[in-house]
C-alpha positions in Angstrom: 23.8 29.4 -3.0 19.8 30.1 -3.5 18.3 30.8 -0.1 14.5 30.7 -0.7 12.2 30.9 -4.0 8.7 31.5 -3.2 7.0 30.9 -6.9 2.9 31.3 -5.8 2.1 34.8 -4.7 0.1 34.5 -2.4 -3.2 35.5 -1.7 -5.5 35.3 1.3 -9.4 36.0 1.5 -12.1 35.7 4.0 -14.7 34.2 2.3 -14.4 32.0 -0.6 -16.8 34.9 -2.3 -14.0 37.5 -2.3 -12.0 34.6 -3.9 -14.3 34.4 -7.3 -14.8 37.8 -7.6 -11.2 39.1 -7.1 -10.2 36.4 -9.7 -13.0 36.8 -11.5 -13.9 33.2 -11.5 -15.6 31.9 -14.8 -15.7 30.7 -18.5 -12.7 29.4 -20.4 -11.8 28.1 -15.9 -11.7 24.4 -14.8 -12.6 23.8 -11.0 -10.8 20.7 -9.7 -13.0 20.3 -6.4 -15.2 17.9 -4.6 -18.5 18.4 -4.7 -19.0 18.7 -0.9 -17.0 21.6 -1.2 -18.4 23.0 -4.4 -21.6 23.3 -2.9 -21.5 25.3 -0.4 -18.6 27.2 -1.0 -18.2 28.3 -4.9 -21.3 26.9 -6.6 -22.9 30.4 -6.5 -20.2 32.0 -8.1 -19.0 29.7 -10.4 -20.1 32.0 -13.2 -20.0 29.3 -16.0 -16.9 27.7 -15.4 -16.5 24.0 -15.9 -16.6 21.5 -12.6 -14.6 18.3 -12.1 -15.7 16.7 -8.8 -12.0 14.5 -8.0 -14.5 11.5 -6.0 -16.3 10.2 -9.4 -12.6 9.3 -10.6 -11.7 6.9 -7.2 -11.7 7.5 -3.2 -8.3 8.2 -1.6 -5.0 9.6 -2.4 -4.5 10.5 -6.3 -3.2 7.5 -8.4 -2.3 7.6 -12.4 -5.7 5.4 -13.3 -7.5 8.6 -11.3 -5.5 11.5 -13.2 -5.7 9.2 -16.4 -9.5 8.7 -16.2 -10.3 12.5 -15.9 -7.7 13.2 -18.4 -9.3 10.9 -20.8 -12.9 12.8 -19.7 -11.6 16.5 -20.4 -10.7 15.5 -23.8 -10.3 18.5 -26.2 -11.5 20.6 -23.9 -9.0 23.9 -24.1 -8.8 25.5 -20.2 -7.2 29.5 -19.7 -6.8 28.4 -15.6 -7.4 25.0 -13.6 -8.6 26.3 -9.9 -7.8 23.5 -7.8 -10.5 23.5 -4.5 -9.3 20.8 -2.1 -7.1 18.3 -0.4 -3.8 16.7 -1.2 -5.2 14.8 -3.6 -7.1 17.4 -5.7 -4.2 19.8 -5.6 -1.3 16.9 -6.9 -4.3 16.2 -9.4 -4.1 19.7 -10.8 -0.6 20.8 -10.7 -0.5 17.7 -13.5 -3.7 18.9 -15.3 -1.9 22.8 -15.9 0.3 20.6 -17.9 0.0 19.9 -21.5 -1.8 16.4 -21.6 -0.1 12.9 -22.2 -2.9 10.2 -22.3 -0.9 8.0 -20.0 0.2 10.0 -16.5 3.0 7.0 -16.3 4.9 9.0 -18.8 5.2 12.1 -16.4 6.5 10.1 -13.0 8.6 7.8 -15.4 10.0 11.4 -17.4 9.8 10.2 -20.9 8.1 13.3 -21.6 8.6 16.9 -20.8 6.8 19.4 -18.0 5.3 22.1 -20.5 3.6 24.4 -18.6 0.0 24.6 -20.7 -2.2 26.8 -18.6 -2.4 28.9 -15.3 -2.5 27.3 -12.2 -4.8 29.0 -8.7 -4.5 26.5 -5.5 -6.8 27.0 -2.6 -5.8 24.2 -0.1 -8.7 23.4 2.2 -6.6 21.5 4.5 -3.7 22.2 6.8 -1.5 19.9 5.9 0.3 19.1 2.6 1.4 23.2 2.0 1.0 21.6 -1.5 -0.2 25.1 -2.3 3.8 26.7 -2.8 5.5 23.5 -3.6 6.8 21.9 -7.0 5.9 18.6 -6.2 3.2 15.8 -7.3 2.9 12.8 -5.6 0.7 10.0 -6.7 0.1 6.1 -6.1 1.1 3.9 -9.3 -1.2 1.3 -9.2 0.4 -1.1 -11.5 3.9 -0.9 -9.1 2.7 -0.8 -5.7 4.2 2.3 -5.0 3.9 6.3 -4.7 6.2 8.4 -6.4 6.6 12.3 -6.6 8.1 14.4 -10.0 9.1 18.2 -8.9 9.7 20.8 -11.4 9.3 24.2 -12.0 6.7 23.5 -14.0 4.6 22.6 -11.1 4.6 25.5 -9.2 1.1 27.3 -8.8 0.6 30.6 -10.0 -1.3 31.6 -7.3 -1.5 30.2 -4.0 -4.7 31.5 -2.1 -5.5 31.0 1.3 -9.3 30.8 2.7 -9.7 29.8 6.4 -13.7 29.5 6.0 -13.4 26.2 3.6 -10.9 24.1 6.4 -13.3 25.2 9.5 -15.7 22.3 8.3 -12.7 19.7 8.2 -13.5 16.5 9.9 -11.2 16.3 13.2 -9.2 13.2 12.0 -8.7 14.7 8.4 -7.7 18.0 10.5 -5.1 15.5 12.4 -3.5 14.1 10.0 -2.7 16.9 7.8 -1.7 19.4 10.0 0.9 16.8 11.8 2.2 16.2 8.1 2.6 19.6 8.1 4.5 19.4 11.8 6.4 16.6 9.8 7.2 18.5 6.7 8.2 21.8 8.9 10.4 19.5 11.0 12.5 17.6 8.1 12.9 20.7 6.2 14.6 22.2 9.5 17.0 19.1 9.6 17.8 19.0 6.1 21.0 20.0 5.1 19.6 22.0 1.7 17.9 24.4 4.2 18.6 28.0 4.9 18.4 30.7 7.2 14.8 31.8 5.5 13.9 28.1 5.6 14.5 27.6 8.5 12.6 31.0 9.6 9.6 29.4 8.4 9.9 25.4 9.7 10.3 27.1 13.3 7.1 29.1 12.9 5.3 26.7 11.9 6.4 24.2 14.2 5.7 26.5 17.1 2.0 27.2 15.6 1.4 23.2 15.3 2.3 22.4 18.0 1.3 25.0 20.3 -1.8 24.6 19.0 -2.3 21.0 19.4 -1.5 21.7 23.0 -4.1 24.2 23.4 -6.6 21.6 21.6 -5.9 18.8 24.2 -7.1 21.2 27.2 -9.8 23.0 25.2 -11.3 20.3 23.6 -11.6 18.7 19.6 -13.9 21.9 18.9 -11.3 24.8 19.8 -9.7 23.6 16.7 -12.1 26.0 14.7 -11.2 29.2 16.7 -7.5 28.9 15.9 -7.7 27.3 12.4 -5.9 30.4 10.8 -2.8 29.2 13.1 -3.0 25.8 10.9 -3.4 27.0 8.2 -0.1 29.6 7.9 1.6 26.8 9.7 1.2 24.7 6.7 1.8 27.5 4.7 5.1 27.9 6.1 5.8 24.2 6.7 5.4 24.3 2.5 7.2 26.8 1.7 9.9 25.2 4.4 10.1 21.8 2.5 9.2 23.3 -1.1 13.2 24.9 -0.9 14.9 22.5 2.0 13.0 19.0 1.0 12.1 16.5 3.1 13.6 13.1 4.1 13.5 9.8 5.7 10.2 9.9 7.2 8.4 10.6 3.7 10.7 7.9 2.0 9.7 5.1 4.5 5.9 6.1 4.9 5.8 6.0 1.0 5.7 1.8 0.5 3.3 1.7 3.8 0.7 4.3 2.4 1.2 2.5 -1.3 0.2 -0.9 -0.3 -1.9 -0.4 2.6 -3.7 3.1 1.6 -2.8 4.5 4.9 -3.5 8.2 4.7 -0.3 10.5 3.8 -0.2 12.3 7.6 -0.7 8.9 9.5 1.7 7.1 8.1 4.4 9.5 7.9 3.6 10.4 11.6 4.2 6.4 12.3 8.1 6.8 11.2 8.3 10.4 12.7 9.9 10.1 16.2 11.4 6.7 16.0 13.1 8.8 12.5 14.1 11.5 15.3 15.7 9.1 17.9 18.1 7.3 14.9 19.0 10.7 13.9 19.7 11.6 18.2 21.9 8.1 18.0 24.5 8.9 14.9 24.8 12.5 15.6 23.1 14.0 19.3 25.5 17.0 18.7 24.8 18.5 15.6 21.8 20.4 14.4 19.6 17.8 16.0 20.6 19.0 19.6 19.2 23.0 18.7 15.8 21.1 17.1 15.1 19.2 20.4 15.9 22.4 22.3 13.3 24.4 20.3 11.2 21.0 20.8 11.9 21.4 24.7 11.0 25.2 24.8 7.0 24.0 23.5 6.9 21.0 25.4 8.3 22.5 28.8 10.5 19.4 28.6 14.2 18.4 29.3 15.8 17.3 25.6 16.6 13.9 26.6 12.6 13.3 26.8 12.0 14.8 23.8 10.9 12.6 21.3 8.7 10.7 24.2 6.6 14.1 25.4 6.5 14.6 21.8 4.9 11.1 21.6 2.8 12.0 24.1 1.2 14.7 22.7 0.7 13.5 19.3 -0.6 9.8 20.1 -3.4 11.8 21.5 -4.4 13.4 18.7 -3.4 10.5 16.9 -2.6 6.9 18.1 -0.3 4.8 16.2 -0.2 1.3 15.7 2.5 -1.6 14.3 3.2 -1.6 10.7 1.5 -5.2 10.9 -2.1 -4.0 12.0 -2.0 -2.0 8.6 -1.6 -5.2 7.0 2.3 -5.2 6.8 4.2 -8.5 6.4 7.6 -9.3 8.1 8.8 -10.2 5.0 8.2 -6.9 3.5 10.8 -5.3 6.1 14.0 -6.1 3.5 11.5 -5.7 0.7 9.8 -2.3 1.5 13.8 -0.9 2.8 15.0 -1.9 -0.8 12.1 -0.3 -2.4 13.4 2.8 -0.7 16.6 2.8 -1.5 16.4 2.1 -5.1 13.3 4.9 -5.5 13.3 7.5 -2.5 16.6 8.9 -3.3 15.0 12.1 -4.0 14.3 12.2 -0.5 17.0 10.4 1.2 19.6 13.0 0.2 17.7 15.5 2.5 18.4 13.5 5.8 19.9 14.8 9.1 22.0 12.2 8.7 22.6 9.4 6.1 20.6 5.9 6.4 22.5 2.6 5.8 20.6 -0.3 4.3 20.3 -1.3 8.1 18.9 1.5 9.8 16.5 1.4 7.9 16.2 -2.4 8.0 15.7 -1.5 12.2 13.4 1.2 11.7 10.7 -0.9 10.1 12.0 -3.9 12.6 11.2 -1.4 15.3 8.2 -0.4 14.3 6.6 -3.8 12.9 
């Protein structure tokens, strides 16, 4: 049994400076960025490399007409090393782009054709939330099917992963939200998971404790104290990734994925939406298993007793972030049997990782429940 593969070495730096010059940043390099972070952060040293800016292709998550259109706009172009300088969206972007090109990214997420790795691959994840940075996974919207869908492989796996705390610092409070409790999320599922380890499960508790701990200083220091402990978020997501990169994660991801597809909820929100009332099904079909010595670590951070688990944890996050019912986002009752089928029939990649296993109606009263 493999207990943990970490593919990335990893690197971290200071200043974004140290970053160009160690790697020695320039010709024969594509930047995957946005510009706002170009800018100020690797404009000056840059040294000649070429610049894709991910916002001229579509707002939002990444989708196939997004990786399609800069596909189509790189051409011939031969690359040594695609940096990646971003988000979520910039770094699934990229782990495509080290690829060798297919005109239509369809024929990746549908695996008619093979992952050839084509170039070298440097992720510097400027937020604190997807640990994107040491997984081998790509998630993207489909347009044409109404749905988001992740490929993993190998082939996917950054060469380097490099962490900067200078370029998350700037991160707008909300966007700092909602990736770092996808981190909590991805941390927490991995723990559950029945693929993780002793060494995965070494790195969802740190993390977990980092999050958290730090969310709870936040709420009595104030939204700005987030900028003095932004290293904390930033190896929590770290760990959190390299946590679900070997253990996977599960339900929550599976029944966020139609919500964020069809109502272009952001990735942290919505998962966070499915997050504890996820937890309480799992506390219902099994309370004595591995569940009960999660809650207890939960309990420890939230000076709690485990039975109110879920609600102080509740408590804490609908502070940073509130929630609301599936049918504000747009959601239609209908959808319930529709969305759960969806599921089923596409999320089984994640599904397998679950505490414990969904029926057809659990999840049918999960999205009941939270409608």
């Amino acid at each position: 049994m493999k207990l943990l593969e970490i593919v990335p070495k990893i690197y971290k730096f200071d200043t974004t400076k140290e970053f160009a010059k160690f790697f020695n940043v320039g010709k024969g390099d594509l930047i995957l960025t946005n510009e706002f972070l170009y800018k100020p952060f690797l404009e000056k040293y840059s040294d000649g490399a070429d610049t894709v800016f991910q916002e001229k292709y579509g707002a939002g998550e990444p989708s196939d007409q997004m990786i399609n259109a800069i596909i189509s706009d790189i051409g011939d172009k031969k690359y040594k090393r695609i940096i990646a300088l971003g988000g979520g969206t910039v770094i699934d972007i990229a782990k495509l782009l080290r690829l060798k090109y297919t005109k239509d990214s369809l024929d990746i997420f549908d695996g008619k054709v093979p992952l050839i790795k084509d170039k070298e691959l440097i992720i510097v994840p400027t937020t604190c939330g997807t640990g994107s940075e040491v997984t081998d996974v790509s998630v993207a919207e489909l347009k044409s099917r109404h749905t988001k869908k992740g490929i993993a492989g190998d082939q996917l796996y950054a060469d380097y992963a490099v962490l900067i705390p200078e370029v998350v610092k700037g991160l707008p409070y909300k966007f700092f939200v909602t990736s770092s409790v996808d981190a909590l999320i991805h941390a927490s599922e991995s723990y559950l998971s029945p693929k993780a380890t002793p060494y995965t499960e070494m790195f969802s508790i740190d993390a977990i404790k980092l999050i958290l701990n730090g969310y709870i200083n936040i709420l009595k220091k104030g939204q700005d104290y987030r900028t003095e402990i932004i290293e904390d978020f930033v190896l929590g997501s770290n760990y959190a990734g390299i946590a679900f990169g070997n253990a996977g994660c599960g339900a929550v991801h599976a029944l966020s994925y139609p919500i964020g597809g069809n109502y272009h909820v952001p990735h942290g929100e919505a998962n966070y939406i499915f997050f504890t009332e996820i937890l309480k099904t799992y506390v219902k079909k099994n309370p004595n298993g591995k569940i009960k010595i999660f809650n207890n670590l939960l309990s420890d951070i939230l000076n709690c007793n485990q039975e109110n688990v879920c609600e102080e944890l509740s408590k804490v996050l609908d502070k940073l972030l509130p929630r609301k019912p599936l049918k504000e986002y747009g959601m239609k009752e209908k959808e319930i049997e529709i969305f759960t089928d969806q599921v089923i029939k596409g999320q089984q990649r994640l599904l397998v990782n679950n505490y414990e296993p969904l029926s057809r109606k659990d999840i049918i009263d999960i999205y009941k429940r939270l409608y």
